[in-house]
matplotlib code that plots the C-alpha trace (Angstrom):
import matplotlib.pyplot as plt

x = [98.7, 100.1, 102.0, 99.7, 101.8, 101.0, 102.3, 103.3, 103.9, 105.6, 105.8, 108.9, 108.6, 106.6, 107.8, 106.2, 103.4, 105.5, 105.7, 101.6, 101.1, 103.6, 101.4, 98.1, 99.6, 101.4, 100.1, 96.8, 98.8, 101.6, 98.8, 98.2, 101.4, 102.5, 99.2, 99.4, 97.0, 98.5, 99.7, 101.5, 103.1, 105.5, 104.0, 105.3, 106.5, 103.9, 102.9, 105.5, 108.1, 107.5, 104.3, 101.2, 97.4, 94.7, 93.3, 96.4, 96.4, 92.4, 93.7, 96.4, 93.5, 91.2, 94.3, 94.3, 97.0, 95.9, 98.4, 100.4, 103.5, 105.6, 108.2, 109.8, 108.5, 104.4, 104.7, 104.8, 101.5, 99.5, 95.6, 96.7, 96.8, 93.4, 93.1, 95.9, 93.7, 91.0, 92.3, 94.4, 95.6, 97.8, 101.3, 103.6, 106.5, 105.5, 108.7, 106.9, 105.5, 102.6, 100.5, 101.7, 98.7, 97.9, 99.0, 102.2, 101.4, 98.1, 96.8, 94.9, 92.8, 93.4, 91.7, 90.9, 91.4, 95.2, 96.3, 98.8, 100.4, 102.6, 105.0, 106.1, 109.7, 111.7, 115.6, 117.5, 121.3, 121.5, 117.5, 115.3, 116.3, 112.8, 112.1, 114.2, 112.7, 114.4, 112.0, 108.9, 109.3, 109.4, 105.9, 104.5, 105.4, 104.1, 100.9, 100.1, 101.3, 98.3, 96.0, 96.7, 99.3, 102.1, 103.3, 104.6, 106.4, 108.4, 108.8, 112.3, 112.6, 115.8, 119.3, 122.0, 122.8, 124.1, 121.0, 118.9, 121.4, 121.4, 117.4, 117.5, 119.3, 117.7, 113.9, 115.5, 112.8, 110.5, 109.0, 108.2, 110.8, 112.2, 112.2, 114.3, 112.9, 113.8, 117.2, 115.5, 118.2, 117.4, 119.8, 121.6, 121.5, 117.7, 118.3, 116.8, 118.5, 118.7, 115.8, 113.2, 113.0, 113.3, 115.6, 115.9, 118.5, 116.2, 113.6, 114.2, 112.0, 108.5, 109.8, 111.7, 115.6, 116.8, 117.1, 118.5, 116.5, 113.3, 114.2, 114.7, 119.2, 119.5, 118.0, 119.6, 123.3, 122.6, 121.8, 125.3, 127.1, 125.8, 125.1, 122.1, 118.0, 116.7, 112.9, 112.7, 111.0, 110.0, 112.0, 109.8, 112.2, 112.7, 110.3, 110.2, 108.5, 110.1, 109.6, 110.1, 107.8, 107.7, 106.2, 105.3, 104.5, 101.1, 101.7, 105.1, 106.0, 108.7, 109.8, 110.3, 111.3, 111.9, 112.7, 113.7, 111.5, 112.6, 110.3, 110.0, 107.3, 105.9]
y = [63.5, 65.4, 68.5, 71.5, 74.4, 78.7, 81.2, 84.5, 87.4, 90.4, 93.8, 95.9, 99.7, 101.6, 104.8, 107.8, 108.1, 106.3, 103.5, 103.4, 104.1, 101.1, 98.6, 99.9, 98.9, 96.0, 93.9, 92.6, 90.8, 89.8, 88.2, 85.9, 85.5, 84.0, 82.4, 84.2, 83.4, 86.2, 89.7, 91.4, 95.4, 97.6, 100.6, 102.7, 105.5, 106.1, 109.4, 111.7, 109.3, 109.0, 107.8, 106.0, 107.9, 106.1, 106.8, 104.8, 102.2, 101.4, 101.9, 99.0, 96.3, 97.3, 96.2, 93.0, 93.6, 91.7, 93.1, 96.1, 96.0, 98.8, 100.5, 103.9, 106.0, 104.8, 107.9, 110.2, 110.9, 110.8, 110.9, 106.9, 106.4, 105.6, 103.8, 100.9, 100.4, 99.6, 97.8, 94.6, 94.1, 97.4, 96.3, 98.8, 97.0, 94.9, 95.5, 99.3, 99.6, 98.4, 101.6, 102.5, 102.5, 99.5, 95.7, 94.1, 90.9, 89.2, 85.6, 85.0, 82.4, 81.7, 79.2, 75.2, 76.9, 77.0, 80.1, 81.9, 84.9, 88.0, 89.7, 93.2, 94.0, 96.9, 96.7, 98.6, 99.3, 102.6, 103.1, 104.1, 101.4, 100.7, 96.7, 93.6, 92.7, 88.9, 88.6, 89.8, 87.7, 84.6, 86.3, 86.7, 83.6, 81.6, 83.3, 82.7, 79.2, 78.8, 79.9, 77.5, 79.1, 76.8, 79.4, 82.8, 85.3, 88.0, 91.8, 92.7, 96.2, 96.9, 99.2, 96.5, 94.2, 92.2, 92.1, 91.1, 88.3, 87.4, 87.4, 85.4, 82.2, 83.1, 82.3, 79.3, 76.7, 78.4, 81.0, 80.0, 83.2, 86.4, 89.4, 92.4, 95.8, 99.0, 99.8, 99.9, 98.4, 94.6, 92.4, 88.9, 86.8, 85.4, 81.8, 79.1, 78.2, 74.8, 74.4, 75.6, 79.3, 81.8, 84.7, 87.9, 90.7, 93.5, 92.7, 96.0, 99.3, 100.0, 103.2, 105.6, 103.4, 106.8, 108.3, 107.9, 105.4, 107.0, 110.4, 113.4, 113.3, 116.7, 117.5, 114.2, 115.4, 118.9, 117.4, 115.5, 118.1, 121.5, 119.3, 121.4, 120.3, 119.5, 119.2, 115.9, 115.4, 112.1, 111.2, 110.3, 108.3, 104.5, 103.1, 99.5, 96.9, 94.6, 92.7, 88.3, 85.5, 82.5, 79.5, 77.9, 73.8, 74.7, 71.8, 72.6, 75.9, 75.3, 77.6, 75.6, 78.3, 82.4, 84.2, 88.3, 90.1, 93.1, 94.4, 97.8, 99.7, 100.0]
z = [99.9, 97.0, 97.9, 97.6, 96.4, 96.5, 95.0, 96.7, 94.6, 96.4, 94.9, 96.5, 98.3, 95.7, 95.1, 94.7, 91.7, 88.9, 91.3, 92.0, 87.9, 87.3, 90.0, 88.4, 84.4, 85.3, 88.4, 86.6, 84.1, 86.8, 88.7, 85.5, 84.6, 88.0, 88.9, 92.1, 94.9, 97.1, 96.5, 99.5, 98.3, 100.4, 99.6, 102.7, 100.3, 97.9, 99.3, 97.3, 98.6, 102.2, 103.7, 102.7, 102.3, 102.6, 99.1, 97.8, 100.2, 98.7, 94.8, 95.7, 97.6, 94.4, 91.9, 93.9, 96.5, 99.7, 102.2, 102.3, 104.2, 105.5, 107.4, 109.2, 106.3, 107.8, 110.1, 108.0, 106.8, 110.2, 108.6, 108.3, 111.3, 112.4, 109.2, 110.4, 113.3, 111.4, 108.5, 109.9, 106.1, 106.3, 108.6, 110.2, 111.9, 114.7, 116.9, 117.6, 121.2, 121.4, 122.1, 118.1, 115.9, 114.0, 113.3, 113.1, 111.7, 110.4, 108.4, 106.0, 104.5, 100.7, 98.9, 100.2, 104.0, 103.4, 106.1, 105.6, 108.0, 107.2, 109.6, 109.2, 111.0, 111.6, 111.8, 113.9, 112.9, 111.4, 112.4, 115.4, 118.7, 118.7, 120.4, 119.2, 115.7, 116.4, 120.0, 118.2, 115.6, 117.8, 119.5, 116.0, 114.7, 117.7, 117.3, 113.7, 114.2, 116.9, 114.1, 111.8, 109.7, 108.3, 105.6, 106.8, 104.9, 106.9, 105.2, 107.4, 106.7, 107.3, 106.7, 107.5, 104.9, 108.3, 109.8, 107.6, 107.0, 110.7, 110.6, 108.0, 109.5, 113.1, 111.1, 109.0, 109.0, 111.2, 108.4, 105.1, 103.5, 105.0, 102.4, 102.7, 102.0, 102.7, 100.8, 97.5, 95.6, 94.4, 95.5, 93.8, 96.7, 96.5, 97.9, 100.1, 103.1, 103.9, 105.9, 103.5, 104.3, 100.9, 101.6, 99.6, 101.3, 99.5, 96.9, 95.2, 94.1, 92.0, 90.7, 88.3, 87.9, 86.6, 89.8, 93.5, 94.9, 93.1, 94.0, 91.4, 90.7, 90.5, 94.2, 95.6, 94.3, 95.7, 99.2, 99.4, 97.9, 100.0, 102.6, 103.0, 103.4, 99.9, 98.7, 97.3, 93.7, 92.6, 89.6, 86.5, 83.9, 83.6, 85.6, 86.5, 88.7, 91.1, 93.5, 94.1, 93.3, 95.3, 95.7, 98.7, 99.8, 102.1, 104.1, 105.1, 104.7, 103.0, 100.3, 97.0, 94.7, 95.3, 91.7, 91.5, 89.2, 87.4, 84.7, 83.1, 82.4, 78.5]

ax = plt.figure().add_subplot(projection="3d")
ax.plot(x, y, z, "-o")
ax.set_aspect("equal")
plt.show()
């Protein structure tokens, strides 16, 4: 049987507005470009930086994003909330208590019945001590396994470079590639690890580069150097879309190639 290969494009934490405006320009033609059969977006900050609205969530599934991923920042517009109940395509971070509104993880079928799951993760060095993101993994992975998934891409969303790291070789062959998110700043260490799994430390920002991690400089340099509570503005200059593209052997899992995309905005 011939190998039967997919391609996975994900689109790193969208930022604010410029990072929403830069999806909505560029992702039709990425979508060509990269042949991609499945779209998966961070796009936990996309309200002003911190939070997700519903609105945006529905401008990003009519672009052609199939799952949006997320992390800490998910809390902090609460009108969501019911909405990740209802919608099993919009992941908070499965390692929450369970009483937490909405899904952790979820599959979904793509085309010739190939399934494929995502898992949304939280780290917890320098971040809330919510529940072990390396046990729920091993829940989350079992269970998508029982429906038929043999690909499965992991959003960690994480602060330690360590962690992720450590997640990384604890999921080695049993995911299909474990992407970093969270730190907004893309990093040069996108590999495979000898067992097929793709592994990114942080996939990046969709967002203004002239900035601090998509926030205005001028308020971010006043908040380190008063040391005082600053009203964040989104930073407008620069903006660029990254993210990873991999591609996937279906029958496996296996991770065959995982390439850093970094693209600006014309």
């Amino acid at each position: 049987m011939s190998v039967r290969q997919i391609k996975v494009l994900f689109i790193a934490d969208i930022v604010g507005d410029p990072g929403l405006n830069a999806v909505t320009e560029m992702l039709p033609s990425l979508i060509m470009k990269y042949e991609a059969d499945l779209i998966i977006a961070n796009g936990e900050n996309m309200a002003g930086g911190s939070g997700l609205k519903k609105e945006q969530a529905q401008i990003l599934f009519d672009l052609g994003v199939n799952i949006i991923t997320s992390g800490n920042h998910i809390w902090s517009k609460p009108k969501i909330f019911p909405f990740l109940d209802q919608n099993p395509f919009i992941l908070r971070p499965a390692n929450y208590p369970d009483a937490a509104p909405g899904h952790g993880w979820c599959h979904m079928e793509l085309h010739d019945g190939v399934r494929v799951g995502v898992i949304n993760l939280q780290g917890r060095s320098f971040l809330f001590p919510i529940d072990c993101p390396f046990k729920m993994a091993d829940k989350a992975i079992k269970d998508l396994k029982d429906h038929g998934c043999n690909s499965i891409i992991v959003d960690f969303h994480a602060e330690a470079t360590a962690e992720k790291i450590a997640m990384g070789w604890y999921l080695n062959g049993r995911v299909s590639a474990v992407i970093g998110t969270h730190t907004h700043v893309q990093t040069a260490d996108d590999r495979i690890l000898d067992r097929g799994t793709g592994y990114i430390t942080d996939a990046g920002m969709t967002g203004s580069h002239d900035s601090v991690i998509g926030m205005d400089i001028q308020t971010s340099l006043k908040r380190f150097l008063l040391q005082t509570p600053q009203y964040y503005k989104m930073a407008l200059e620069n903006i660029q879309c990254s993210g990873v593209i991999l591609t996937i052997d279906s029958e496996t899992g296996n991770t065959l190639s995982l390439n850093r995309i970094r693209l600006p905005l014309e």
